[in-house]
N, C-alpha and C positions, 0 to 999 in steps of 0.2 A: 519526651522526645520519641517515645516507643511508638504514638499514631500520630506523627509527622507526616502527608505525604509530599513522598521524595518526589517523584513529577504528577504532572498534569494528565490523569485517566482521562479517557474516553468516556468513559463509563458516568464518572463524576460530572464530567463537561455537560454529557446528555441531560443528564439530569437535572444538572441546574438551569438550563435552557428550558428545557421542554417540562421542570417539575415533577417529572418522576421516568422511571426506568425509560428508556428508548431501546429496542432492538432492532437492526437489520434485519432485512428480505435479502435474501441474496436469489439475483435473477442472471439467468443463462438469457441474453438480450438474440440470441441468433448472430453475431458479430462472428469476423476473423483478424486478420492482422495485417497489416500492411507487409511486415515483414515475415510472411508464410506466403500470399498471392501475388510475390514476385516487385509489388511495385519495390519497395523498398529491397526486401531481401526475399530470400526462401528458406524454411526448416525451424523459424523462429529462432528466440535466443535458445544458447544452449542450455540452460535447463529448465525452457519451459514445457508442460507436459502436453499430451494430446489434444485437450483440453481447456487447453491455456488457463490451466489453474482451478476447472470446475468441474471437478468430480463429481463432488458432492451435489454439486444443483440437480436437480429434475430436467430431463428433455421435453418440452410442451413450449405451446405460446406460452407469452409473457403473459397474457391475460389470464389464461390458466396457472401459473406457476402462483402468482396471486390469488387467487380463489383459491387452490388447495393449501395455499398457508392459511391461509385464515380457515379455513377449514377442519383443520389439524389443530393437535394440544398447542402445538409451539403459541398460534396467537393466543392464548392465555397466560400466557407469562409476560406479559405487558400490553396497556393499552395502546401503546404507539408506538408506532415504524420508521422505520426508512425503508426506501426503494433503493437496493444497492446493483445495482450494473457492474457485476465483476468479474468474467472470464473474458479473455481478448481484448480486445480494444472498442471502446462503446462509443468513440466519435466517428468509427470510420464508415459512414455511407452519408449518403445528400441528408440536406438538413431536413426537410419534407419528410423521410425514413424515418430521421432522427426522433422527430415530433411524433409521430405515429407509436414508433416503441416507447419512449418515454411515457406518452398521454395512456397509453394501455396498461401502464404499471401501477397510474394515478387513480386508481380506480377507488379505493375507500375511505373514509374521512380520519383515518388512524394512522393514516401516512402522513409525515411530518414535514420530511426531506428527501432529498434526492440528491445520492451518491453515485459519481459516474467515474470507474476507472477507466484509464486509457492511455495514449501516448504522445510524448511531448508534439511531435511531426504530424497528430491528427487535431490539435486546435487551431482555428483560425477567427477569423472577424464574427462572421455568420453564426458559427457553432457556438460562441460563447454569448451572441444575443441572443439565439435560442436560450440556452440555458439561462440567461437574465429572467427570462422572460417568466422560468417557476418561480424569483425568486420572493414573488408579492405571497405567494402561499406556502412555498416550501421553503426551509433551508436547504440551501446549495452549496455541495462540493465539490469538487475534481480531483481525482486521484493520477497523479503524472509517476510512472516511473523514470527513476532517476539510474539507482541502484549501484554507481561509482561518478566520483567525479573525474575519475582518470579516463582520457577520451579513448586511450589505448587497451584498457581492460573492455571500453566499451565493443571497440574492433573485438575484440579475441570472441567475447560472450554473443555477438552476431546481433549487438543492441540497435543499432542501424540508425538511430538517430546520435546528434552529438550534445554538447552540454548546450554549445549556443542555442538550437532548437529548444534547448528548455528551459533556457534563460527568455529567449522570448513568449513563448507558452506563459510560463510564469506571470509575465511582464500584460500580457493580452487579459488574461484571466484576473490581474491586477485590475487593470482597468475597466474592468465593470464590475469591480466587488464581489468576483466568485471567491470564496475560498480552497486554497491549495493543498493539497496533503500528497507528500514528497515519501516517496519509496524505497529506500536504501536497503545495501544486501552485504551482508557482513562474513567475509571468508572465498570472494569471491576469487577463480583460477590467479596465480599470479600476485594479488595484493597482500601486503604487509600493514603493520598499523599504521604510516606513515600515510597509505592512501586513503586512511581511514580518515585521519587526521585534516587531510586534505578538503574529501569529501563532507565535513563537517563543517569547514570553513567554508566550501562554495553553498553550503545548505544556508547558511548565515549572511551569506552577499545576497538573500533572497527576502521575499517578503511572502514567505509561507504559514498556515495555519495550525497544521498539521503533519503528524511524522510515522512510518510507517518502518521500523525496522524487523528485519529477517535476518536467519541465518541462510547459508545457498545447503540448500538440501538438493539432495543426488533422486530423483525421483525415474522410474523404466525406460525405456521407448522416448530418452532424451539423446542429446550430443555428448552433455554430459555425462551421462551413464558410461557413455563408452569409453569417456576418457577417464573415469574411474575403475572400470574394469580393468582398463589397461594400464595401470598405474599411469596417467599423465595427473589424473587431480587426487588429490587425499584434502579430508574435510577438516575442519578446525575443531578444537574439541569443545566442551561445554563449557572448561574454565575461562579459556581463550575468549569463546561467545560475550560470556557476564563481565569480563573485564572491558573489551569494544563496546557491550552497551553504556554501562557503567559511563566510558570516556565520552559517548555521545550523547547522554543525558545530563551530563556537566557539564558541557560543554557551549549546547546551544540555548537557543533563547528560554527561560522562563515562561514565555507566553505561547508558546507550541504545544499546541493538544499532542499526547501522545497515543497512537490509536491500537497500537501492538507493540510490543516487544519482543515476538517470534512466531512463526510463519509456519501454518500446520501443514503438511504434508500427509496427502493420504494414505495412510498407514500400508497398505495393502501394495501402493508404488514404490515405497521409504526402499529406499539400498543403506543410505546413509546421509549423515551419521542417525548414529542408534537414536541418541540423547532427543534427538528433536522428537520423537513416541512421544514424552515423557512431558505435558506442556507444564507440570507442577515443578517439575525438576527446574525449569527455568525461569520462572514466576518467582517461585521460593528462594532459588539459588541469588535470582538478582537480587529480592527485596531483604536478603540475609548481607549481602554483599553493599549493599546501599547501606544500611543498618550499623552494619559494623564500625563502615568508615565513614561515619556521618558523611555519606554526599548528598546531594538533591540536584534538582534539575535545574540550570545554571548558573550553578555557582558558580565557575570559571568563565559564566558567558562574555560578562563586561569587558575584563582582560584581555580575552585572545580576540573578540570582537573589534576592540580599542586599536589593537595592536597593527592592523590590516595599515 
């Protein structure tokens, strides 16, 4: 029972698709947000950073941001890619835009897939016949955040879309055979396990592929910050973390790629919490905690699934 594995890696998944190792590109696409340029909101949610999550990327075209990967040691640590589209919102300009940044990303024969984050309120008919349209050569995904199912933490957090919105996202991206991979954020202002619980059950009313959990880390030059400075939010601790995972990994389907289990924070923005530094601490701590209590990933799914 000691190399049981308890859920479904990314890591593993890759690999058995594609035969051997797969790694992400992670590309800065040029994109903003709907909910920074007014249409939807302004300021982003609150704790997303300046960056909308990419620090770490390079500023350059996408076409360069590609060449100097493969340029670099990193492509030597595998023969095959994905093109990951991940700070801001990657569906939000005309589809003609869309095609353009995407087709510049596609540029080597080592890229496998094409990984697009974005937001429920930025899929539509067009945009996900474009993305059909990679999927004769590439594996395709879409990454929607979700990050509660309570529609009122999602007011608080300045998420500006609602669950409907991503119930039909979902439903659109269904129907042409993209695959889905669902965002969730665990310790968010205000929630308890019960929303956690919640949110685990709307993740299961879904026909998604993939799962993307985080803890809400406090990162500079956010909304958040400020309401951690000023005692409005305090973080969840690490034991708290591994036990909401834990509950969300038994929980849901069996058949759900899991793609993280915690959400890096650039070390240099981190206020809090500390634990999140440390990505062994939460690795270890879960796969000790899994371990102990013989769980895996849906044993509870049938039951609380049944029970709707």
């Amino acid at each position: 029972m000691e190399n049981i594995e308890r859920y479904k890696h990314l890591n593993k998944y890759l690999k058995n698709k594609f035969g051997e190792r797969t790694l992400k590109i992670c590309i800065d696409g040029g994109f903003t947000c709907p909910n920074r340029d007014g249409t939807s909101g302004l300021n982003g949610c609150i704790f997303c950073s300046e960056r909308g999550s990419g620090e770490h990327i390079e500023c350059s075209s996408i076409f360069k941001q590609i060449q100097n990967y493969f340029a670099s040691y990193k492509a030597e640590r595998a023969n095959k890619f994905i093109a990951y589209f991940q700070n801001f919102t990657n569906t939000y300009a005309p589809v003609d835009l869309l095609k353009e940044k995407y087709d510049s990303a596609l540029i080597d024969d080592r890229i496998v897939a094409l990984a697009i984050a974005t937001r429920p309120d930025c899929i539509n008919e067009d945009i996900c016949k474009l993305l059909k349209s990679y999927t004769n050569k590439y594996h395709v995904w879409v990454e929607l955040g979700l990050q509660t199912a309570n529609n009122s933490t999602g007011k608080l957090i300045n998420r500006c879309y609602s669950n409907e919105q991503f119930s039909e996202a979902v439903a659109l991206l269904n129907k042409y055979n993209i695959d889905v991979v669902t965002h969730i954020m665990i310790g968010l202002p205000g929630e308890n396990f019960e929303d956690l619980k919640n949110t685990v059950d709307f993740i299961n009313s879904h026909n998604i592929q993939g799962l993307k959990i985080h803890c809400t880390y406090v990162v500079e030059n956010t909304i958040l910050a400020d309401m951690y400075k000023n005692g409005d939010y305090e973080p969840i601790s690490l034991d708290y973390y591994l036990e909401c995972v834990a509950y969300v990994l038994t929980h849901i389907s069996p058949d759900i790629v899991i793609h993280r289990v915690s959400g890096d924070a650039p070390k240099y923005l981190l206020l809090a919490p500390e634990w999140n530094c440390h990505k062994k601490w939460i690795v270890n701590g879960l796969d000790k905690l899994l371990r102990e209590q013989n769980l895996y990933q849906g044993m509870y799914y049938e039951k609380s699934h049944g029970d709707k």
